[in-house]
SEVOMAR-977430 format. One line per 10 residues: number of its first residue (from 1); their letters; for each residue x, y, z of N, C-alpha, C. Coordinates in steps of 0.2 Angstrom, whole numbers. Example, Ala and Ser with C-alpha at 12.3 -4.5 7.8 and 13.67 -1.06 7.14 Angstrom:
1 = as = 66,-28,39,62,-22,39,66,-16,39; 64,-11,35,68,-5,36,64,0,39 .
END
This chain:
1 = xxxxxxxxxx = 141,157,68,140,153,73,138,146,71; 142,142,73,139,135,71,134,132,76; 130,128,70,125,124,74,128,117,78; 122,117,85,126,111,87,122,104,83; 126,101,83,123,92,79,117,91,78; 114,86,75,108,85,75,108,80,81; 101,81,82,102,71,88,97,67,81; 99,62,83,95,58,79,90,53,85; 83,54,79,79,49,85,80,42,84; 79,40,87,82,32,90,73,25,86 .
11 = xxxxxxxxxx = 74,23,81,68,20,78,71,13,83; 66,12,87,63,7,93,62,0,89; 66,-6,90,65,-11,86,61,-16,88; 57,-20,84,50,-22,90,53,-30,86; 51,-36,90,51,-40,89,44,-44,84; 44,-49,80,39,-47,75,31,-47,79; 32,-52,84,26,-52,88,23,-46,92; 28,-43,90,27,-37,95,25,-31,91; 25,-33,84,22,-25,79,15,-24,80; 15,-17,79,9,-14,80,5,-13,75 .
21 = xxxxxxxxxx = -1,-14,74,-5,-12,69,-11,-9,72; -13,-7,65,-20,-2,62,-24,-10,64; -33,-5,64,-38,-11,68,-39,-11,59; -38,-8,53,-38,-11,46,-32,-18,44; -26,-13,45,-21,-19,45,-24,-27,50; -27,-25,56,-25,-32,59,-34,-38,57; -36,-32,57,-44,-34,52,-43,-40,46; -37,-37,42,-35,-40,37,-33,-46,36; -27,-44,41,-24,-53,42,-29,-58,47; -33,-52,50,-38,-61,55,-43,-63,50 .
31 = xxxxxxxxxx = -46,-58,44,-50,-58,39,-58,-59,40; -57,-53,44,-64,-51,47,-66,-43,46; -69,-39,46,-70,-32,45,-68,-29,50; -64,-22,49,-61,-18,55,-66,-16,57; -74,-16,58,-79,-14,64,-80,-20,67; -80,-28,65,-81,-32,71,-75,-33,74; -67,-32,70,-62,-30,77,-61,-26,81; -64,-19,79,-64,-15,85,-71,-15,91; -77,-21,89,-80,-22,93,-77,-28,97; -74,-31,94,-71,-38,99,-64,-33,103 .
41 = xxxxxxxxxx = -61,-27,102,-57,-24,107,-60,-19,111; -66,-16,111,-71,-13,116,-72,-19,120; -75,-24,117,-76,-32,123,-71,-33,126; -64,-30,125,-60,-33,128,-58,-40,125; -61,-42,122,-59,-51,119,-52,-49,115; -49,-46,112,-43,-44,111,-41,-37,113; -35,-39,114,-31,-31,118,-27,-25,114; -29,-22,115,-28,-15,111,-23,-9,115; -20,-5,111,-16,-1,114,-21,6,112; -20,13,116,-22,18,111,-15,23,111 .
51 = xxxxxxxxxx = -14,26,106,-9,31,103,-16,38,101; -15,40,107,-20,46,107,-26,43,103; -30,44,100,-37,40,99,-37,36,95; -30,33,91,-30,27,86,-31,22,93; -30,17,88,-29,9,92,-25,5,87; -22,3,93,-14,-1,89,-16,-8,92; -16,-12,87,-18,-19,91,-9,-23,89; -6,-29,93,-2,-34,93,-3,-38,89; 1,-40,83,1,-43,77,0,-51,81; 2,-52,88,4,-59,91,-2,-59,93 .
61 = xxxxxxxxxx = -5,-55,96,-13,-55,100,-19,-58,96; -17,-54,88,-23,-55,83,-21,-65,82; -16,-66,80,-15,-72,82,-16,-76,85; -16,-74,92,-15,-77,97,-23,-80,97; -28,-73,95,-36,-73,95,-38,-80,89; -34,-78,83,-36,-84,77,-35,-92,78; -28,-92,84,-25,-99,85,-33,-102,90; -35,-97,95,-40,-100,98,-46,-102,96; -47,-97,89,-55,-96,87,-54,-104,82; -48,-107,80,-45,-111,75,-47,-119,81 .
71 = xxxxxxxxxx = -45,-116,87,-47,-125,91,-54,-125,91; -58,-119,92,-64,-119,96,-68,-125,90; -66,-121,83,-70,-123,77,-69,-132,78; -63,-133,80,-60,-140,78,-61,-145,82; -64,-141,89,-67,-143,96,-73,-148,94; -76,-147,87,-81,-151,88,-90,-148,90; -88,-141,90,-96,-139,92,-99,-142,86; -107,-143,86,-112,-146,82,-113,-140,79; -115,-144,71,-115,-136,65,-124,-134,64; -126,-129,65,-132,-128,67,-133,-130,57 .
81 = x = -140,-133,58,-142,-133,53,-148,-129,52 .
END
């Protein structure tokens, strides 16, 4: 008896903004420790997806968090001495 075909699964293309990462991978590229990242995503201050109890953060979002932390610095706050 023959088998019927395989199906093939369908790998989902993300746009680059749109790639998912590990709270290590996106720790890295903000260049902060994966426990202060997963505390600024409990806060809510960056948004996080879960895949059953991992957390997938947005390559755009860790960015989008560095672009703002990047003015605040430039904003001119007084540097405590």
């Amino acid at each position: 008896m023959a088998r019927p075909p395989r199906r093939r699964r369908r790998r989902r293309r993300r746009r680059r903004g749109q790639e998912l990462l590990t709270t290590s991978q996106a720790a890295a590229l903000a260049g902060i420790s994966h426990t202060h990242l997963r505390n600024l995503t409990s806060e809510g201050v960056i948004p996080v997806q879960y895949r059953g109890s991992h957390r997938r953060i947005r390559r755009s979002d860790v960015q989008t968090w560095l672009a703002g932390r990047q003015r605040d610095d430039a904003g001119g706050a007084p540097a405590a001495d």
